[in-house]
DRENMI-472389 format. One line per field, with one value per residue: residue number from 0; residue in one letter; x, y, z of N, C-alpha, C in turn; chain. Coordinates in Angstrom, 3 decimals. Example, Ala and Ser with C-alpha at 12.3 -4.5 7.8 and 13.67 -1.06 7.14 Angstrom:
DRENMI-472389
i = (0 | 1)
aa = (a | s)
n.u = (13.190 | 12.850)
n.v = (-5.690 | -2.250)
n.w = (7.800 | 7.080)
ca.u = (12.300 | 13.670)
ca.v = (-4.500 | -1.060)
ca.w = (7.800 | 7.140)
c.u = (13.200 | 12.900)
c.v = (-3.300 | 0.030)
c.w = (7.800 | 7.870)
ch = (A | A)
This chain:
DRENMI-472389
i = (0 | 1 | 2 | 3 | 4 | 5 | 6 | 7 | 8 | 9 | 10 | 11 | 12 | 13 | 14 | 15 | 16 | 17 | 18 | 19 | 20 | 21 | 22 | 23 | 24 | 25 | 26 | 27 | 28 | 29 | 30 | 31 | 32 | 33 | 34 | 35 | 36 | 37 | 38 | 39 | 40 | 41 | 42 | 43 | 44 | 45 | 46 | 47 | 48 | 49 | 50 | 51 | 52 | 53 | 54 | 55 | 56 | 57 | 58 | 59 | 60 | 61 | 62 | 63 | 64 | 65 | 66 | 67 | 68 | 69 | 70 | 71 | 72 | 73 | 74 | 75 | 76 | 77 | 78 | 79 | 80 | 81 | 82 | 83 | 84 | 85 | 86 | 87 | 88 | 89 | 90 | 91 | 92 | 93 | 94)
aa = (x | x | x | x | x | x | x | x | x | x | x | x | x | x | x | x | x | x | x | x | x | x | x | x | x | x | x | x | x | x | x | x | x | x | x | x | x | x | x | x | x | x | x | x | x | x | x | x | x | x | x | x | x | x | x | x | x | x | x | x | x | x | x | x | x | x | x | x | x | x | x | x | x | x | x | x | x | x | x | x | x | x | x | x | x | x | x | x | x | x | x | x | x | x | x)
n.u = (-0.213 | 1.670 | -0.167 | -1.422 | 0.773 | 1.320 | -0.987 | -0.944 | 1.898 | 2.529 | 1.741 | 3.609 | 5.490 | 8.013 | 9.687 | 9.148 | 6.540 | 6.896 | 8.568 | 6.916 | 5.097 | 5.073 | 6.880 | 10.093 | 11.767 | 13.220 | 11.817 | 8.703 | 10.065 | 11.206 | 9.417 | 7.740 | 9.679 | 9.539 | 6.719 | 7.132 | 9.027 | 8.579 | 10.809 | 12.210 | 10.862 | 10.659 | 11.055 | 8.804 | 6.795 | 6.525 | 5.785 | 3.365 | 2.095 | 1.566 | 0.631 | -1.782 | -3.472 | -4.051 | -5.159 | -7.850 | -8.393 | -9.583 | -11.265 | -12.995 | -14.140 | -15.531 | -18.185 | -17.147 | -17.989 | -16.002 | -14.061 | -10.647 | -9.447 | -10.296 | -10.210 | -7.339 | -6.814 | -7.661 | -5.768 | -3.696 | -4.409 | -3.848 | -1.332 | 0.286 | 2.721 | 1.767 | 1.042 | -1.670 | -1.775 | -0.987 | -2.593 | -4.604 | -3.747 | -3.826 | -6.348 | -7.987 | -7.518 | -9.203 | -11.319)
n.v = (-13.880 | -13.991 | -14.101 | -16.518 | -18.309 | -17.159 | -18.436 | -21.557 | -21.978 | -23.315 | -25.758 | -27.030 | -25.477 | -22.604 | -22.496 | -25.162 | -24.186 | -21.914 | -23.486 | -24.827 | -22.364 | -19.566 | -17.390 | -16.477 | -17.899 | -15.916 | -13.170 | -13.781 | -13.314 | -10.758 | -9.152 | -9.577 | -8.624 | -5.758 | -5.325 | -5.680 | -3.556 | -0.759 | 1.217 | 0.113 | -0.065 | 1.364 | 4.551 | 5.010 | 3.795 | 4.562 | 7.435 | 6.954 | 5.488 | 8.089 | 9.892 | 8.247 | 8.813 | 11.417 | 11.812 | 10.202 | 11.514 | 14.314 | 13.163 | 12.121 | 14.740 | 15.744 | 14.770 | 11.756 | 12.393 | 13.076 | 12.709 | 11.562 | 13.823 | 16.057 | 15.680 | 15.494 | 18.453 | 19.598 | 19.010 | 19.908 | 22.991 | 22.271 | 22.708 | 20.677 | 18.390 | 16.547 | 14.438 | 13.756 | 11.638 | 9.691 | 9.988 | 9.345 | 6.516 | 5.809 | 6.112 | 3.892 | 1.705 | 1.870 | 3.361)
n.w = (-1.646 | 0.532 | 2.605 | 2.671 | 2.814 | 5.269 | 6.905 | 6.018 | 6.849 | 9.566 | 9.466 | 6.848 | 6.426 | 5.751 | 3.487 | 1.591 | 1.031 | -0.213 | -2.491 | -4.249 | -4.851 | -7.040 | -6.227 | -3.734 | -0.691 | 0.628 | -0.507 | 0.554 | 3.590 | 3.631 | 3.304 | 5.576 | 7.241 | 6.510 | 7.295 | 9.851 | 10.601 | 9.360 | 8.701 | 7.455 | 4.084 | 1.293 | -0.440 | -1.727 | -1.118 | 1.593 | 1.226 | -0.308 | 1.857 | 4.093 | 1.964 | 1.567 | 3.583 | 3.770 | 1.138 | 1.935 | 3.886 | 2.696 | 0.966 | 2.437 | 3.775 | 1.980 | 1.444 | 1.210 | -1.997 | -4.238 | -6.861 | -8.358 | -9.575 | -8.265 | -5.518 | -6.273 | -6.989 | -4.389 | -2.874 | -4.218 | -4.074 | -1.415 | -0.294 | -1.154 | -2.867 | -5.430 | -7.510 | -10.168 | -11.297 | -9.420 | -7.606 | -8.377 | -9.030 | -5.990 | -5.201 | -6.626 | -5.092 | -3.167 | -3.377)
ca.u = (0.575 | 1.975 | -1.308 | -1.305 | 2.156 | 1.592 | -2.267 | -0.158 | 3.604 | 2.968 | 2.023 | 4.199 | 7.122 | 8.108 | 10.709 | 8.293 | 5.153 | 7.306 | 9.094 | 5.531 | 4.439 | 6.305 | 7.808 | 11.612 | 11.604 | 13.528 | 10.782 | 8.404 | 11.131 | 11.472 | 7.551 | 7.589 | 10.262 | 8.450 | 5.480 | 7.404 | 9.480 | 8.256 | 11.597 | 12.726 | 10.092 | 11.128 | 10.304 | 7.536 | 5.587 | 6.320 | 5.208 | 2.385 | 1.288 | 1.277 | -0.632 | -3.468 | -4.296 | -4.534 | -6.502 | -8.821 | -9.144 | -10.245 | -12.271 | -14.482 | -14.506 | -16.032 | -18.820 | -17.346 | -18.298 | -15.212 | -13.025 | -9.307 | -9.390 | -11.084 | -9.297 | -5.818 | -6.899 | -7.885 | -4.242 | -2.638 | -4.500 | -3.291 | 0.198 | 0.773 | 3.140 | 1.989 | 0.823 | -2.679 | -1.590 | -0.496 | -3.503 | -5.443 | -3.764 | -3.871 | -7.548 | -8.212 | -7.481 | -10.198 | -12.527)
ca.v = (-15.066 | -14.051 | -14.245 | -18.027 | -18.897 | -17.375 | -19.756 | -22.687 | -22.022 | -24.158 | -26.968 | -26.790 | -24.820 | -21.876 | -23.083 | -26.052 | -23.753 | -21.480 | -24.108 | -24.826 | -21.005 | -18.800 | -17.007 | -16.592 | -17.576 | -14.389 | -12.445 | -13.571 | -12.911 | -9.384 | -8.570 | -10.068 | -7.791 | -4.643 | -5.638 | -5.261 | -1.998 | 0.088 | 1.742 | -0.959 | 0.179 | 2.206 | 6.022 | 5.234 | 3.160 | 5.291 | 8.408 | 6.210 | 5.280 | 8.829 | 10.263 | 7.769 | 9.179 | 12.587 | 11.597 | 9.922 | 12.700 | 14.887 | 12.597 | 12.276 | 15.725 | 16.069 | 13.916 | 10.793 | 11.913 | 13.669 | 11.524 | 11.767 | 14.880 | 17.267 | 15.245 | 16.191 | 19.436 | 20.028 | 18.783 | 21.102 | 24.090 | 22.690 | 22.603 | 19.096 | 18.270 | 14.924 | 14.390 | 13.660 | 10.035 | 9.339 | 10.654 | 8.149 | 4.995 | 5.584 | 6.083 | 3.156 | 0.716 | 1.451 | 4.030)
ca.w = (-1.416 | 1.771 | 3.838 | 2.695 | 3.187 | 6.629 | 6.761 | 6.355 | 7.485 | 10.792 | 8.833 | 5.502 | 6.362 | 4.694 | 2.319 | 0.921 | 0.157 | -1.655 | -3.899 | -5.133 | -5.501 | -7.765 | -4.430 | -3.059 | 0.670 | 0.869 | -0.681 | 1.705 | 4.542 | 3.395 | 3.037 | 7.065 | 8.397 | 6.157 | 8.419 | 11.520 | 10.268 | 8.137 | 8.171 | 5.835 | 3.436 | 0.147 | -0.397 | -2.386 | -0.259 | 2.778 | 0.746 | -0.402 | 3.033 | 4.356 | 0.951 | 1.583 | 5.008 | 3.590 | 0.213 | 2.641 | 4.311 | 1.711 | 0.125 | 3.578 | 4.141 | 0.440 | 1.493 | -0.147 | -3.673 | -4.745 | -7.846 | -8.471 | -9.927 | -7.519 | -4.509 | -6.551 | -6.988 | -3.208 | -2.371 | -4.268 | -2.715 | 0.518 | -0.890 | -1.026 | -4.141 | -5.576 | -9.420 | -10.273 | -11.421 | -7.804 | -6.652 | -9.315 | -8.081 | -4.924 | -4.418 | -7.066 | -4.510 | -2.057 | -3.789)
c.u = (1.120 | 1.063 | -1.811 | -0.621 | 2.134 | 0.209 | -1.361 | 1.320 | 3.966 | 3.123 | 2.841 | 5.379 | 6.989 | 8.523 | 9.262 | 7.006 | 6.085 | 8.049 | 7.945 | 5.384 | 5.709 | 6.746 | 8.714 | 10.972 | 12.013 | 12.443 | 9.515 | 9.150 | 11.350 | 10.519 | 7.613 | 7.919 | 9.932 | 7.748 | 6.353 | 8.349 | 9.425 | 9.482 | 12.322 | 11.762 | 10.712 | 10.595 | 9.298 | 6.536 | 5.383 | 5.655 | 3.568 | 1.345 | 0.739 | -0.052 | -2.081 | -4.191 | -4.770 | -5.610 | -7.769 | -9.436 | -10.140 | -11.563 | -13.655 | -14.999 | -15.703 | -17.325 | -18.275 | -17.370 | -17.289 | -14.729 | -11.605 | -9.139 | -9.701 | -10.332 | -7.671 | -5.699 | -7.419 | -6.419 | -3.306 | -2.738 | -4.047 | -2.112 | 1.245 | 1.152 | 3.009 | 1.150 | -1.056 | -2.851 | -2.147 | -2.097 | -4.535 | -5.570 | -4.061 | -5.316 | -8.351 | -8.453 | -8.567 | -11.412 | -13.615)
c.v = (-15.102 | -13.957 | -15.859 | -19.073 | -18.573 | -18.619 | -20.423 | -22.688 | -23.200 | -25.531 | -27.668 | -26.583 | -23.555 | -22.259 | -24.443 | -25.288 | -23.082 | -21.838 | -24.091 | -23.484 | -20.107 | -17.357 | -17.128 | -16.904 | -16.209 | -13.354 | -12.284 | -12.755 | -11.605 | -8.745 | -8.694 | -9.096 | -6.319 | -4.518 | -4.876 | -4.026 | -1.890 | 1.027 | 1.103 | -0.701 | 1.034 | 3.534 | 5.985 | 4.977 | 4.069 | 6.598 | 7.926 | 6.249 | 6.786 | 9.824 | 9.538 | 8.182 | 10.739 | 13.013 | 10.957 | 11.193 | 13.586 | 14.438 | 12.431 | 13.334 | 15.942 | 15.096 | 12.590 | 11.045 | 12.604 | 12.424 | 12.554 | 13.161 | 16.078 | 16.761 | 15.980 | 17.738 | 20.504 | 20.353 | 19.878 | 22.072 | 24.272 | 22.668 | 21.250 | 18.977 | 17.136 | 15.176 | 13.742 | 11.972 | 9.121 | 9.031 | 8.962 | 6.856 | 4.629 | 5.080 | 4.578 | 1.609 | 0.423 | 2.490 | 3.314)
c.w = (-0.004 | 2.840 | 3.434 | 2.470 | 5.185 | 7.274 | 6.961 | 6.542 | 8.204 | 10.030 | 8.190 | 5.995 | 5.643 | 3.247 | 1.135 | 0.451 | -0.706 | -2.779 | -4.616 | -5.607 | -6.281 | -6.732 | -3.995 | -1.834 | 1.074 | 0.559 | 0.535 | 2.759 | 4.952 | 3.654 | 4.818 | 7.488 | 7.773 | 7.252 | 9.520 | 11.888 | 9.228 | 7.835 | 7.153 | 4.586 | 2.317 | 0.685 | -1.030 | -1.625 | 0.907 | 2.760 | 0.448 | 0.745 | 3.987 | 3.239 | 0.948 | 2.760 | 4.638 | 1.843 | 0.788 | 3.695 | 3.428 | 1.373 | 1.539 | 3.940 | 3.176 | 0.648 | 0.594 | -1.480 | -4.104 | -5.629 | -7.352 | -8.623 | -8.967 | -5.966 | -5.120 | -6.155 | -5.391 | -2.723 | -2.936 | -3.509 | -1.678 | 0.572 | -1.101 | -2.885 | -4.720 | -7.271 | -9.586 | -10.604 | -10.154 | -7.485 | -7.238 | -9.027 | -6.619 | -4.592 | -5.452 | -6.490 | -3.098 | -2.032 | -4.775)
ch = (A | A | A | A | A | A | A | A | A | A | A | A | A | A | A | A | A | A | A | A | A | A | A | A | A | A | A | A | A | A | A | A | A | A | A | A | A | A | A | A | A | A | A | A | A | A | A | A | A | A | A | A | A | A | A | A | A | A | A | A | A | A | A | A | A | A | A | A | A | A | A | A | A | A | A | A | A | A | A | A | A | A | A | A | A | A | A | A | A | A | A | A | A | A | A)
């Protein structure tokens, strides 16, 4: 929603696309200044964003064919404390 509230903003407005969409302007608003600091970001996401650079790692080292499981189980070895779940969603979104 927010990559086609920003599409038509110039046109529209903010406020007027998101009466139509089920969307706060604030929500948007918030997602924006995320974008432009990530220190505004939660601990999840920020944990998030660092765990996908190092499950991507793995997983390229591993030629690509590693799953969740054998990626988790690398991470632990390397002492990285994260749950096999984690590990699950994470790579779900671009494995």
């Amino acid at each position: 929603m927010v990559s086609f509230i920003d599409d038509h903003r110039v046109d529209y407005g903010v406020e007027p696309i998101c009466k139509r969409l089920p969307i706060a302007p604030s929500t948007y608003h918030e997602h924006k200044a995320r974008e432009l600091d990530p220190d505004r970001c939660s601990k999840r996401s920020t944990r998030d964003r660092h765990l996908k650079a190092e499950i991507k790692r793995v997983w390229e080292e591993n030629f690509e064919v590693y799953g969740a499981r054998k990626v988790w189980c690398q991470l632990k070895r390397e002492c990285f404390v994260v749950a096999r779940c984690t590990v699950e969603r994470l790579m779900r979104n671009w494995v």
